[in-house]
N, C-alpha and C positions, 0 to 999 in steps of 0.2 A: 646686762647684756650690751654691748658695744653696738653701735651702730655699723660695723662692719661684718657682723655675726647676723644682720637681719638676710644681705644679697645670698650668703652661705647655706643658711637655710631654707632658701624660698628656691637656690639652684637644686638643695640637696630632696628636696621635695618634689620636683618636677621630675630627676631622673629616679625617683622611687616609683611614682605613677607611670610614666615611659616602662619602665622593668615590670612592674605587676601587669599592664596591657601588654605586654609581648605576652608574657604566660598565657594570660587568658587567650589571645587569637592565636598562639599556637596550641591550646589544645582545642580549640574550637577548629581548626585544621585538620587536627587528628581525629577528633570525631566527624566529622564530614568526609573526611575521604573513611572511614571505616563504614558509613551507612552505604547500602545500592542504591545504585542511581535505578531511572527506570530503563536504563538501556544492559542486558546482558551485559556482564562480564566490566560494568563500571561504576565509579563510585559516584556518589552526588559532587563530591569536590571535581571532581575531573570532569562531569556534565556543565557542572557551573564555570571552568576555566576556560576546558576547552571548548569550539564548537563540533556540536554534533553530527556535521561532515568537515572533515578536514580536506583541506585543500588538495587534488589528485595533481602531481607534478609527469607521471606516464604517461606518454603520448599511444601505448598500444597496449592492449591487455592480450596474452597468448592463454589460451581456454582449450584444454582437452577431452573434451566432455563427450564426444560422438556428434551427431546429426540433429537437425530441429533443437537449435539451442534457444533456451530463454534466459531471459536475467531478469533480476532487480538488486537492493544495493540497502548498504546501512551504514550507516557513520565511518565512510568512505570506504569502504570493500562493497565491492561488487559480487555475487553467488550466481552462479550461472547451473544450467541443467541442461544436460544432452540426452542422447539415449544409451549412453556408456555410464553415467556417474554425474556427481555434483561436485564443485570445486568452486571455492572463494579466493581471490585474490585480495591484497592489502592496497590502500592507497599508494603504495609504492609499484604498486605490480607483481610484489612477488606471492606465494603461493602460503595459505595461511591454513587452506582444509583439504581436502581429497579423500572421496568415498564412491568405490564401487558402486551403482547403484543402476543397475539395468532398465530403463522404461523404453515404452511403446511413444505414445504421448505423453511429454513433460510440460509439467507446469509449475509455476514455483512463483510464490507470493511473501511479503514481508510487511511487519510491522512491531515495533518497539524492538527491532533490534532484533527479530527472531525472523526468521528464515522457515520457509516449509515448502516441501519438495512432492512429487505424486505424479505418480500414473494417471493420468486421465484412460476410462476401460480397464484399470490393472489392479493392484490390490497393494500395492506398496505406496510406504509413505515416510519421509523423514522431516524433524522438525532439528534446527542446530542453530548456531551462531556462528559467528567469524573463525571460531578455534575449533569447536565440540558440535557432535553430533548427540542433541538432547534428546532425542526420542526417534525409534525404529515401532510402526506399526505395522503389520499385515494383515488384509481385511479379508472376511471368507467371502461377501460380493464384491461387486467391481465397483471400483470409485466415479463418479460421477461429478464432485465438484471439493474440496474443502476453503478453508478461509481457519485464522488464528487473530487475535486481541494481543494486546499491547502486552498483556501479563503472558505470553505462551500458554495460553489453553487454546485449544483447535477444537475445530467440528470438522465430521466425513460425512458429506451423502455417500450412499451404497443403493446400487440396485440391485434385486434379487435377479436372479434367473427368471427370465420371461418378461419381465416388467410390469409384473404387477404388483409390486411393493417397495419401496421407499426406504430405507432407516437411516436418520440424523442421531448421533454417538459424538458427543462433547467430551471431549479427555482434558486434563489438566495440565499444569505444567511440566510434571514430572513421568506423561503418558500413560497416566489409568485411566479408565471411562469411567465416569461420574457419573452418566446419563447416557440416557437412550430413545427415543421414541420412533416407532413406528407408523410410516403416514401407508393408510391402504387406500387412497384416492388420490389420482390425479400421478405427474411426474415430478420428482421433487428436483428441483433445479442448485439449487444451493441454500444452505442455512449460517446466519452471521450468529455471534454469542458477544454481546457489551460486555463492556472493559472491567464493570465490576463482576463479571462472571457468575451473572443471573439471570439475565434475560435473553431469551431465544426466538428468533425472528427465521421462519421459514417459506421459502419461495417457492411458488408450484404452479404447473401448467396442467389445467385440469378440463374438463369438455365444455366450460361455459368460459375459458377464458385464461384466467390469472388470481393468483388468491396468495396473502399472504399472514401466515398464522403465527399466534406471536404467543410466546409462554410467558409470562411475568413470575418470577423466581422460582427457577428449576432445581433451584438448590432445597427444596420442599418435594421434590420426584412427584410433581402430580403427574398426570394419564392426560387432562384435558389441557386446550388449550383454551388461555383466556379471552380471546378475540380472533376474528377473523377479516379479513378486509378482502374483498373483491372485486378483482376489474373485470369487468363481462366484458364480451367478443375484442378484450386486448390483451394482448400476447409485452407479458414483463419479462425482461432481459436481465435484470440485475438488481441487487438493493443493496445498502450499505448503511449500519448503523449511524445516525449522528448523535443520537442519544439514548439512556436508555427506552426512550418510548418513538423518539422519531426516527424514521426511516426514508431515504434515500432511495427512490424506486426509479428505474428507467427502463420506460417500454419503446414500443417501434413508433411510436405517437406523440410520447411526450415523456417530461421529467416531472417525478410528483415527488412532494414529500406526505407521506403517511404516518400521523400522529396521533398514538394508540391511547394517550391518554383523555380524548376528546374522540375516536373513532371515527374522526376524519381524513382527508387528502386535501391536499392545496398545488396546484399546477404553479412550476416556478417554467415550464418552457413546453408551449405547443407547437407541433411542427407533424401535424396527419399530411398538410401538404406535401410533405419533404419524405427523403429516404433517409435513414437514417445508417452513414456508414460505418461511422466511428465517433467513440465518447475515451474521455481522460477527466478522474478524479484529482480537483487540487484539494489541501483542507479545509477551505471554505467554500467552493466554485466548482463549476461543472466544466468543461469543454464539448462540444457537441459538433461535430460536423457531419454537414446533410448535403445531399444529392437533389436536383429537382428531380421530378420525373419526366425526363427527356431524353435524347439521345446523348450519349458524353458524359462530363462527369461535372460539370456546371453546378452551382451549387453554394454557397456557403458554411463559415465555419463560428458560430455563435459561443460566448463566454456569460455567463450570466451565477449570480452567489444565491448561494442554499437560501437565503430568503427571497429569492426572486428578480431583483436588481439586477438591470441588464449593463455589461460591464464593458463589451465591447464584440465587432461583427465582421468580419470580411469576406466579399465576394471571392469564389475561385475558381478553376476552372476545370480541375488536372486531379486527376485521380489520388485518393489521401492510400498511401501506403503502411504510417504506423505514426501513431503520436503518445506524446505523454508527459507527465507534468510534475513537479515538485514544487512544497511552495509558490514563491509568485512565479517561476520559469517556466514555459513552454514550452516542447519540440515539436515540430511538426513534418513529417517527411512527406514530400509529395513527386510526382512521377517528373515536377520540373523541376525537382531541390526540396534545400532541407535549411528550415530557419530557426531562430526564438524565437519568441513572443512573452509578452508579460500579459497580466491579467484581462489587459485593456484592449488583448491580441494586436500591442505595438510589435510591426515587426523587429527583426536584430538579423541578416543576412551571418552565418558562420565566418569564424575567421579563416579557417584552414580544411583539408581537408573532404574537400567539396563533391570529390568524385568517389570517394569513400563511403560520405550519405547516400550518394545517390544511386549506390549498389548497395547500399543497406538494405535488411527485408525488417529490421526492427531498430526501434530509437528508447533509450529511456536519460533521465532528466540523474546528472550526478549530483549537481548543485547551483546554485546560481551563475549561469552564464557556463556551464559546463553539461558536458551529455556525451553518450557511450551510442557510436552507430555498430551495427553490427548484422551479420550474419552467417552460416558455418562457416567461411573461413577466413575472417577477420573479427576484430572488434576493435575500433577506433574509437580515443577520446577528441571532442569537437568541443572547443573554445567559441565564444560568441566573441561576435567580429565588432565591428567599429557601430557606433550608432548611426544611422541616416536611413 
């Protein structure tokens, strides 16, 4: 062999390796975009490229939904509820869903991409995504509260006629009821269902207080629950899974976590001195803002992380209107304006906009340095302004 036959096949070897790796990463391509992602209606290749909000370039979203509208939002569509129907808009602004859907009180909540819609007092319920309406339930009592998991399975509180009975009813993703239990004490407030779709955490205002009762896999249909936890003479507002055993409680006094698997609470924020006006969940962090007890609306607004870390505090004066958070982004509307904030509660004054917020009756957070003001008849998107 020549010595000019050695450079020939040491090139002709490099583009045979180059040729076999393109194979391999293009089917390695095609199988990742064939697997779901965990967001409805996308693939894991499209989770991993793109981001899971894209950037909103509409400066107005138009929503025909009726009266008393709410929103929330998913990998850049926005879902709004009125008392005429539900309608989701695209990142672009234009119109992606629309469904008749009559309510009294609407409320509508999201997570992994899943959307769910309800009558607060009524008996209708939708669960859908950005395109499709996945699930239509009607309940024979009146709804009281629901909540849904990352995987679209939901829970219904229902109360009977009269109020003296309770029922939580877990459905799946595909809207059959899996479960059911029956609470005959106390007023059942809301019940959350963990991500792997076994564990049931239910909230209840009962004559001694607050109590939260927790089923450890309901995919076994016991009758009983496995634990119970009680707050005497204090009145709990809300709970929110963090895992399958800890739970996320906020009463009018303070913020606990309750951890079933030890049959403890741990206080990450006390504030009996305080009133307590308004709270916003980030993923790791609470938002808390309180009232003294005084005349006016004087007060502060506290940030502090699920393990208790106090993250940042600011004095205020002026009545809180509506807040709410994604990620590290904050909004905060108040009766003298509407700003950002990040975790540290640094403020970020809006860039545009200004008089939009401040006839807003609700705010919610589209993305980092972005947020939708709104109320029945407008809803503006608000850019965060210059730092200082």
């Amino acid at each position: 062999m020549s010595g000019d036959d050695k450079p020939k096949r040491k090139t002709r070897k490099i583009l045979s390796l180059i040729f076999w790796l393109s194979i391999v990463i293009a089917l390695a391509l095609v199988v990742l975009s064939l697997i779901p992602g965990k967001t409805a209606g996308r693939s894991l290749l499209s989770e991993m490229l793109f981001s899971r909000t894209p950037s909103i370039s509409v400066s107005e979203f138009t929503f025909e939904v009726g009266r008393d509208r709410v929103f929330t939002h998913a990998n850049g569509s926005v879902a709004s509820l009125g008392t005429l129907g539900l309608q989701v808009l695209g990142p672009d602004g234009e119109e992606t869903l629309r469904s008749l859907f009559r309510v009294s009180s609407p409320a509508i909540i999201e997570k992994g991409g899943f959307f769910l819609a309800y009558d607060i007092g009524g008996t209708s319920l939708r669960v859908f995504n950005s395109f499709d309406i996945l699930s239509s339930v009607e309940t024979d009592a009146v709804i009281v509260s629901a909540s849904i998991n990352k995987n679209g399975w939901f829970c219904i509180v229902t109360q009977e006629p009269g109020g003296f009975r309770s029922t939580v009813s877990v459905y799946n993703s595909s809207g059959s009821r899996v479960y059911m239990v029956n609470v005959g004490t106390g007023f059942v407030l809301s019940a959350k269902l963990s991500d792997d779709n076994k564990n049931l955490a239910i909230l209840s205002l009962t004559e001694r207080g607050s109590q939260i009762t927790f089923y450890n896999g309901i995919d076994s249909h016991k009758d009983e629950p496995d634990d119970i936890y009680h707050f005497y003479n204090i009145i709990a507002l809300d709970i929110e899974l963090l895992s399958n055993t800890k739970i996320l409680t906020v009463t009018t006094h303070s913020v606990q976590i309750v951890d079933f698997s030890t049959s403890a609470a741990t206080s990450i924020s006390d504030f009996a001195d305080k009133r307590l006006a308004g709270y916003t969940l980030g993923e790791k962090y609470i938002v808390i803002h309180l009232y003294d007890y005084a005349i006016g609306y004087s007060g502060r607004t506290i940030s502090v992380d699920f393990d208790g870390n106090h993250l940042g505090e600011r004095e205020s004066y002026y009545e809180l209107i509506s807040m709410a958070s994604y990620r590290s982004t904050i909004v905060i509307l108040q009766s003298d304006g509407f700003a950002f904030y990040d975790e540290s509660l640094i403020r970020t004054p809006a860039s545009d906009d200004s008089f939009a917020a401040a006839t807003a009756g609700r705010v919610l957070v589209l993305g980092d340095g972005l947020a939708l003001a709104a109320n029945d008849h407008f809803a503006v998107v608000i850019r965060r302004g210059e730092e200082g």
